[in-house]
N, C-alpha and C positions, 0 to 999 in steps of 0.2 A: 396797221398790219395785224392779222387776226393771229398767226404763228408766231407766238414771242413766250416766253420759256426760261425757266434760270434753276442751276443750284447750285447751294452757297456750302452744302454739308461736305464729307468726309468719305473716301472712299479707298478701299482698301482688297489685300490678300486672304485666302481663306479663313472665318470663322466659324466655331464647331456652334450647327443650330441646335435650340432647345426645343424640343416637342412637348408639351403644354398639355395635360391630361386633367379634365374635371374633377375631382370624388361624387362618388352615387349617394345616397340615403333614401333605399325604400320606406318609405311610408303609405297611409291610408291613402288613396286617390281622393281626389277632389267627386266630387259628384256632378254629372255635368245633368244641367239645366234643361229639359225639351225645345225644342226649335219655339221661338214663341214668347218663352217667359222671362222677359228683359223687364226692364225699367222702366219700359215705354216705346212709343214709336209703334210702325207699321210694317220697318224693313224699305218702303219706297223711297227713293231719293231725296223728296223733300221731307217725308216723316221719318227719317230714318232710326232703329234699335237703339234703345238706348244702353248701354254697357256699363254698369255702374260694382259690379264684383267678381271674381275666378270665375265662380262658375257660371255666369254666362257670358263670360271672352271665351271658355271652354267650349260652349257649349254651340257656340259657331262650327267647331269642328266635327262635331258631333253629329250633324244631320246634314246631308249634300245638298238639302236644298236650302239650305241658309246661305247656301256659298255664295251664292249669285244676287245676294240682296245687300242692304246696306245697314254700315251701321256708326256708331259718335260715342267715342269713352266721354261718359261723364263725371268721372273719376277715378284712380287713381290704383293701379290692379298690384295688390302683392302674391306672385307665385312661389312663396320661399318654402320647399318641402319642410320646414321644420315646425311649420306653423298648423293648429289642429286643421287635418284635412290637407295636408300638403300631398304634394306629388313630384319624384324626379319621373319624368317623360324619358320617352324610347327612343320619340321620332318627333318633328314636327307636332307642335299644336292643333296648328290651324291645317286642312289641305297638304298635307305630307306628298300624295300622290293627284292619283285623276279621280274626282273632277279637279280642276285648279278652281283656286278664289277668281271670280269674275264681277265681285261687287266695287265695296269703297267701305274703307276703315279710316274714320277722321279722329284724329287722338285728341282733337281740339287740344293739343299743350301737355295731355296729361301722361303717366308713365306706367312702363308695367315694370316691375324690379323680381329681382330675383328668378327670372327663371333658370330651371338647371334643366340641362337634357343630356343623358348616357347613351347614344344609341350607335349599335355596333356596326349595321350595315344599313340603315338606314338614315336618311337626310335629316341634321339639326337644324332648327330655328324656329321661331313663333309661328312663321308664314312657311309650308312648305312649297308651293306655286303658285303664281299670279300669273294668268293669263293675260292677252290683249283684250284692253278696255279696265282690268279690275286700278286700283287705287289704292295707295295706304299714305297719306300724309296727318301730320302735325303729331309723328307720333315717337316717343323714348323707350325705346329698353334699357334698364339702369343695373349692373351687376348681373348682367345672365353668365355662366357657365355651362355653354354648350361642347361637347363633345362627341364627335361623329368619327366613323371609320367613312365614312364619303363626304359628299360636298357637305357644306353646314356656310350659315351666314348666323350672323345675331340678332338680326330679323326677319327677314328673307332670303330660302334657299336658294330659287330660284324665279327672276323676274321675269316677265314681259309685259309689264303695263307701267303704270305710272307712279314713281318714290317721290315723294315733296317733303321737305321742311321735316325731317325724318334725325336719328341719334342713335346710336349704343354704347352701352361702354359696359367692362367685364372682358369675359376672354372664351373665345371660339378657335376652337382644335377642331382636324378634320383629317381627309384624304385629299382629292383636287377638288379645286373651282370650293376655295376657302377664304369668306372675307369676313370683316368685322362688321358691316351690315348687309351683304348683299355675295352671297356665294358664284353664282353667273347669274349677268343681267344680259337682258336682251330687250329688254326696253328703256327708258328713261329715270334718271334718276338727278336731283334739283334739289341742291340747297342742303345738302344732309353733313352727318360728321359721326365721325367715331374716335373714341379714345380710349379702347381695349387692347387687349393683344392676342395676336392673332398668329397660328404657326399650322401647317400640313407638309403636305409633300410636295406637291405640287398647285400653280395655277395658284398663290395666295397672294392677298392684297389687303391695306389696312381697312380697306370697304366697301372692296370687289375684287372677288377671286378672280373669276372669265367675264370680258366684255366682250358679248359677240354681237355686231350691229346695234347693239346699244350706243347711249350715252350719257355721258356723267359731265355736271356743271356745276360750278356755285360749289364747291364740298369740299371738303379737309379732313385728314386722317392724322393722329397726332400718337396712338399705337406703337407699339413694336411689333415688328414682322419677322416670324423666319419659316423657314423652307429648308427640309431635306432634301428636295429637288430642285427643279426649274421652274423657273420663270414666277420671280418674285416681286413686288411694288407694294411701294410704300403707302401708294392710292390704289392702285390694280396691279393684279399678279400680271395676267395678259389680255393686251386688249387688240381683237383683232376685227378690222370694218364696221369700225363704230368711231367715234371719239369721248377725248378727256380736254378740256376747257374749263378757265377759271379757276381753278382747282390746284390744291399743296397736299403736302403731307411734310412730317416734320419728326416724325420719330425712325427710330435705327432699325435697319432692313440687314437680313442676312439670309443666304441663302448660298447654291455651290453655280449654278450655270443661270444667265438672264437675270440677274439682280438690279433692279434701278429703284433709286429714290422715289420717285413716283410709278413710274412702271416700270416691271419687268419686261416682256417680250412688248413688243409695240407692232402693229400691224394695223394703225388707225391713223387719227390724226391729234394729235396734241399742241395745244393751244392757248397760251395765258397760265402759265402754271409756273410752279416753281416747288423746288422740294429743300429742305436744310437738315438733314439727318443725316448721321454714319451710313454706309452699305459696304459691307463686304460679302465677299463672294469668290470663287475660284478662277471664274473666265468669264467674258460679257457682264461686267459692271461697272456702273455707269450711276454717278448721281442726278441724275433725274433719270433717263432711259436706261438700259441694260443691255438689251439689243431689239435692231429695230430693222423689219423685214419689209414688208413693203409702205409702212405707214410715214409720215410727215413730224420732223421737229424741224423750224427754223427759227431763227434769228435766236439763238440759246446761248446762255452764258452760266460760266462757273468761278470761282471764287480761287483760283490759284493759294492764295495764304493759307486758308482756313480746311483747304482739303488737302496740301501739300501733294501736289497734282501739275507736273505743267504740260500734259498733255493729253489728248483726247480723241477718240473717233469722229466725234462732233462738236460740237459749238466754239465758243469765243473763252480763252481763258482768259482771267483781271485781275488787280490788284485788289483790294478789298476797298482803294480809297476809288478807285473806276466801279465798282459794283455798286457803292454806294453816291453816284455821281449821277443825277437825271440826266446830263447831255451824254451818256452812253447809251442811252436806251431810248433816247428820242433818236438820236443818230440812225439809230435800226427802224424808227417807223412804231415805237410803242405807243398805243394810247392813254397818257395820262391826266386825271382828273383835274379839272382848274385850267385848262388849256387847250380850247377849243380850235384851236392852228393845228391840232394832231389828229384829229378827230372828233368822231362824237358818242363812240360807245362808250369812254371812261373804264376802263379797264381797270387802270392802273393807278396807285396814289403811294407819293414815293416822300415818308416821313423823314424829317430833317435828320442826317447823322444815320442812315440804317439803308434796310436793302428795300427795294421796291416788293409792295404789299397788294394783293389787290382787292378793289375796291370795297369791297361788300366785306371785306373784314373790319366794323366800326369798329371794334375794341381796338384795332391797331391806329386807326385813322381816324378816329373822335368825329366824324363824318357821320350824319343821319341820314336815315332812309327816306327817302321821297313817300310817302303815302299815298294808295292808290287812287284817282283822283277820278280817273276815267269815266265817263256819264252825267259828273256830279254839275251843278249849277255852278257859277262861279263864288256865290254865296257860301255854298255848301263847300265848298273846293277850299274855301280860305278856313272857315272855320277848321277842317282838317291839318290843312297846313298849321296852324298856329297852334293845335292839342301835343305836335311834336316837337311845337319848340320853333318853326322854320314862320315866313311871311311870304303874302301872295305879292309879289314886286309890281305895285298899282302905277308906278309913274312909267314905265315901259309900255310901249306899245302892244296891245294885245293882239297876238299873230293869230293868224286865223286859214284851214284847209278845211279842205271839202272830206266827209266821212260817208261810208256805207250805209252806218248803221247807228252811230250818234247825232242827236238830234242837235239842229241849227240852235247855237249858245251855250252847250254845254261844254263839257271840258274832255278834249281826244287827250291829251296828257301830257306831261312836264315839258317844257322845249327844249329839242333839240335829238332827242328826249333824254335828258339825266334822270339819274336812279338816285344820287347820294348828294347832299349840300351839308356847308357848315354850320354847326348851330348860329339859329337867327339870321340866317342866311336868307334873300329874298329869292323865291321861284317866278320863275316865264312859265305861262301854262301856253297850252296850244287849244283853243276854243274849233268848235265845229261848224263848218257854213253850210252841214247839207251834203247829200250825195251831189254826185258830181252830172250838171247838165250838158251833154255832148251835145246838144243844139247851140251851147255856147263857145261851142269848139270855133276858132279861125279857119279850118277845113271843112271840108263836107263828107271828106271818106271818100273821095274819087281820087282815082290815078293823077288825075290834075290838079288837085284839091285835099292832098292827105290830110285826117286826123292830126294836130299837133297835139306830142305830152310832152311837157314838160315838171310834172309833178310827180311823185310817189302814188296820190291820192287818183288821178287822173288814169295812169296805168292800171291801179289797182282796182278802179270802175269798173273796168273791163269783164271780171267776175262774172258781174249783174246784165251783160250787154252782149248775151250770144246770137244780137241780131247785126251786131258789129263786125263779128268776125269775118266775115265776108268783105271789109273795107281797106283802107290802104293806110299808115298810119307812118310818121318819121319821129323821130326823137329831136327835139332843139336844145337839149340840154342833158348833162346828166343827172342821174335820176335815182337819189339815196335811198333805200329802202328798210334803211337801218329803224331799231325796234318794233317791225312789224313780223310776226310769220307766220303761214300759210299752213292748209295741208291739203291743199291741192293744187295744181299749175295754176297760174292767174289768167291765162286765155286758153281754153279749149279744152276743160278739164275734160276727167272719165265724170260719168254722172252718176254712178252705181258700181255696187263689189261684184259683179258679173262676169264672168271669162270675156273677154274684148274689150275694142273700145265701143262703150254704151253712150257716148255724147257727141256733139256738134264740132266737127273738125276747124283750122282755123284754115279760109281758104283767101286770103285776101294778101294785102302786101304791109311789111313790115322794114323800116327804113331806117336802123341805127343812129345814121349819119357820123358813124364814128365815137358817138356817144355813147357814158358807161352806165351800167346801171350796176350800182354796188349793192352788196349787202343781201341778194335776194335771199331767205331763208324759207323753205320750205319744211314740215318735220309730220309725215306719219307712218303708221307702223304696218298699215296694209290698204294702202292707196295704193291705184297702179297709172301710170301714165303722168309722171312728175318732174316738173321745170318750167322756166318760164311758159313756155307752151307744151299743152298737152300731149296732141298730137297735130302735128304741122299737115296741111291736108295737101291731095297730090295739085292745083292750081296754087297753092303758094309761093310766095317768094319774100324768104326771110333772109334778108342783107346785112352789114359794117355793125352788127351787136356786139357789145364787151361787156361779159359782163366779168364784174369785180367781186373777189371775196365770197361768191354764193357758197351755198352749205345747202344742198339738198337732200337729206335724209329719211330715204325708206327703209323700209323692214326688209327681212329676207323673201317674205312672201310680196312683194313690189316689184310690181314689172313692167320696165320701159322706165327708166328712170335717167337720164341725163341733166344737166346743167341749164342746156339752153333748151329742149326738147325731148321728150319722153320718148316721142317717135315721130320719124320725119317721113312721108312718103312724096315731101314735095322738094323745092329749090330751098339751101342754105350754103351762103357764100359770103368768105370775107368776115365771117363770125370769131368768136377768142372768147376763152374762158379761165379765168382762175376760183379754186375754190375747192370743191370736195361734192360731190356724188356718189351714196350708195343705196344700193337694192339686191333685187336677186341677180346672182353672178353672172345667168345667161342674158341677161336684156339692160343692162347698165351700163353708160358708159360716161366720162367725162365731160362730153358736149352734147351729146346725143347718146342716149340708151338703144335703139332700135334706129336703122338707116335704111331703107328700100328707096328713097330718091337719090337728089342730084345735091351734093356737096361739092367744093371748090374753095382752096385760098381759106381754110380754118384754120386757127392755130390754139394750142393751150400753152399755158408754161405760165411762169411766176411762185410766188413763195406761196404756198398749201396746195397748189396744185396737188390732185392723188384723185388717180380713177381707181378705186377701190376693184372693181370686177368687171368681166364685160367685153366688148370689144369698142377699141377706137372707132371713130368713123373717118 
């Protein structure tokens, strides 16, 4: 089950918050650098700037046409005004206003420390906008002091592109949409943490103030939060048409209305999370949520002992020896590591005597990370495996699927696919046979003769095969889709960013047979016509589809965005969906974004179920 959820902390009646203000120290400014004069590099993607002191991390800011190029700290930046040539900043470092950063900043590991920023009316952080397409991964901010009378983050004010393997720690004050790394996101953010503290008025979270059709994965916030206002979290202040997955926070939240341990207002979907921190607050609090409007929490649990709590708007209250008991949370559908009867995404890993962790927290779960295997020879794949400690498990049968775009005997990746094993632990790889031949299909693509899939691999051919779509096709099995995902439909995409649809509609037949297809995930930020099929053409007939668990996620600029179909102009009947779809609010909807055919006998419902916007069909 993808909606599973817990908190173990403390929650409580009004406490007075603290608002958290920087000190200044004018000093000599830094001298910023001409567009140009780095360490090295060309700025292009593959040669990218190389960033090796202040003043040319500065000096990115500096000229607007740096903005859009690229760059790689090559070591290690101190911004400490006190040092000869220091500077406390106003606003934003980098892109404060327009243009926004539209390049890629890779920190390769390395850190900027000390930045301080005083600025009264305008936005704190290193990064003041990223647009769609720009990038900032592998990068730390270590002791910043930011202070804003508006939004302010600790590294970015304001997202819409892409956060990886990202950090801050220090303390960011602000007005609304105030987080410890990420003030409002609107695009993605993967693998990140903070452990500052963070306080405004409104919209604050320990590292994202507003998530609006974003989302946040993989992350933890271990901060203290507070709020003279609403809508307070411990991960995100508020998050609305977007989601939070994977993902804790773990330090004390206070605020007066919409206080949660993990989020404050909720108006997304939240999933795999857990928070164990105090929160107090006046009304609407809640340790993990706070209050939740129209977004998704199920299967959640709270810790009756340890919050002295027995009752709640939502979840399961427990004892602490039930919290700490894996047949409560397999009982709900969790999926945990070591036990492939539950599933196969490994979520969840539940250390002997404590509360269930999840997975990719190795400090807690002494578990190591799978190494990227994907391309490599099997030769090559083992020697990886064994630099981390792990073995490539030779006496197993080596399984083998048909690939797009990996070549016949190389390695598609880990099976099953697990992400985490125990030291010394033997890995299943998944080897590659090759795209997939439809002349070796049992069908011919006739009415009397359908296409059988039976595979992930099979289906996902279809991509490559828009002379197919004109053919009839049934399902014999169901059909997991788990760690693959897309960003476009997998039959019938849009071909281009053009107003309409610009591609090859699907006009043939499509045959369920009552089978599911789980897992579909789809993710981009300005694709239009998104879900299993693009756009369903007016001679189709698409029958007895379920699909399970999808997670479709477009941008606000995404239009036609459904579950099963972006847009239908033909026959869909006897279809069902569980999962999540969003996009822009006129043309989204839970099974169908856009409807001008013939529907009959659809049904949605199940745990994460959330049409975000849109009209039903």
């Amino acid at each position: 089950m993808e909606t599973t959820s817990f908190s173990r902390g403390r929650w409580s009646q009004p406490i007075q918050a603290l608002l958290l203000y920087s000190a200044s120290c004018l000093v000599t400014p830094i001298a910023a650098a001409p567009g140009g004069e780095f360490a090295g590099g060309t700025g292009e993607p593959n040669d990218p700037y190389q960033i090796a002191t202040a003043e040319q991390l500065i000096s990115i800011g500096s000229d607007p046409n740096l903005l859009s190029r690229h760059f790689v700290l090559v070591a290690d930046i101190d911004l400490d005004p006190n040092q000869p040539g220091g500077k406390v900043f106003t606003q934003a470092v980098i892109a404060p206003f327009s243009p926004p950063f539209s390049g890629s900043l890779d920190g390769r590991g390395h850190v900027v420390r000390n930045l301080v920023i005083n600025a009264q009316t305008s936005p704190g952080g290193l990064i003041g906008v990223i647009t769609v397409g720009g990038t900032v991964k592998g990068l730390s901010v270590e002791n910043a002091r930011i202070s804003s009378g508006s939004s302010a983050g600790g590294l970015v004010v304001s997202n819409d592109g892409d956060i990886v393997s990202c950090s801050s720690t220090g303390s960011v004050t602000g007005g609304w949409a105030v987080g410890g790394l990420v003030g409002g996101n609107f695009g993605n953010i993967v693998d990140c943490h903070t452990a500052g503290d963070v306080s405004g008025v409104g919209e604050v979270g320990g590292l994202v103030g507003f998530n609006c059709y974003g989302s946040v994965s993989n992350s933890c916030s271990t901060g203290s939060v507070s709020s003279t206002g609403d809508d307070v979290g411990g991960l995100v202040g508020d998050s609305y048409r977007g989601s939070v997955s994977n993902s804790c926070s773990t330090g004390s939240v206070s605020g007066t209305h919409g206080v949660g341990g993990l989020v404050g207002h909720n108006g997304s979907a939240v999933s795999n999370s857990y928070s164990e921190g105090s929160v107090t607050g006046d009304c609407d609090v809640g340790g993990l949520v706070g209050w939740s409007s129209s977004g998704t929490v199920s299967s959640s649990f709270w810790d009756m002992t340890t919050s002295g709590r027995n009752t709640s708007d939502g979840g399961t209250g427990l004892t602490t020896a039930q919290m700490q008991d894996p047949n409560t949370f397999l009982a709900a559908g969790w999926d945990f590591w070591g036990n492939r009867l539950d599933g196969v995404s490994d979520d969840w890993f539940m250390p002997k005597g404590s509360y269930p962790v999840l997975c990719w927290q190795t400090d807690k779960t002494g578990l190591l990370a799978i190494p990227d295997v994907r391309g490599l020879t099997l030769d090559e794949a083992e020697r990886a495996l064994e630099a981390v400690g792990l073995a490539l498990a030779k006496e197993k049968e080596v399984q083998g699927d048909w690939d797009r775009t990996i070549p016949p005997g190389h390695v598609l990746r880990a099976y099953y696919p697990r992400l985490y094993a125990a030291p010394g632990g033997e890995v299943e790889l998944l080897i590659s046979s090759g795209p997939y031949d439809w002349a070796m299909n049992p069908g011919d693509g006739t009415p009397a003769g359908p296409h059988q899939i039976r595979t992930a691999s099979q289906l996902e051919s279809l991509l490559d095969h828009p002379e197919r779509w004109d053919r009839y096709f049934v399902l014999t099995g169901d059909v997991d889709m788990a760690g693959r995902t897309y960003s476009t439909a997998l039959i019938a995409p849009d071909a281009n960013a053009a107003d309409g649809f610009q591609g090859m509609a699907f006009t043939g037949g499509f045959d369920g047979q009552g089978f599911k297809i789980l897992n579909l995930a789809i993710t981009s930020r300005t694709n239009d016509y998104l879900g299993l099929f693009g756009f369903v053409g007016r001679q189709a007939d698409v029958r007895r589809v379920h699909l399970v668990a999808a997670r479709i996620t477009g941008g606000a600029g995404s239009y036609y965005v459904g579950t099963l179909a972006g847009y239908n102009a033909g026959a869909i009947r006897e279809c069902s969906a569980t999962g999540m779809a969003s996009g822009n609010c006129k043309h989204t909807g839970s099974l169908i974004g856009e409807n001008v055919g013939y529907t009959a006998d659809n049904a949605l419902g199940g745990a994460g179920t959330a049409r975000y916007c849109g009209e039903q069909p």
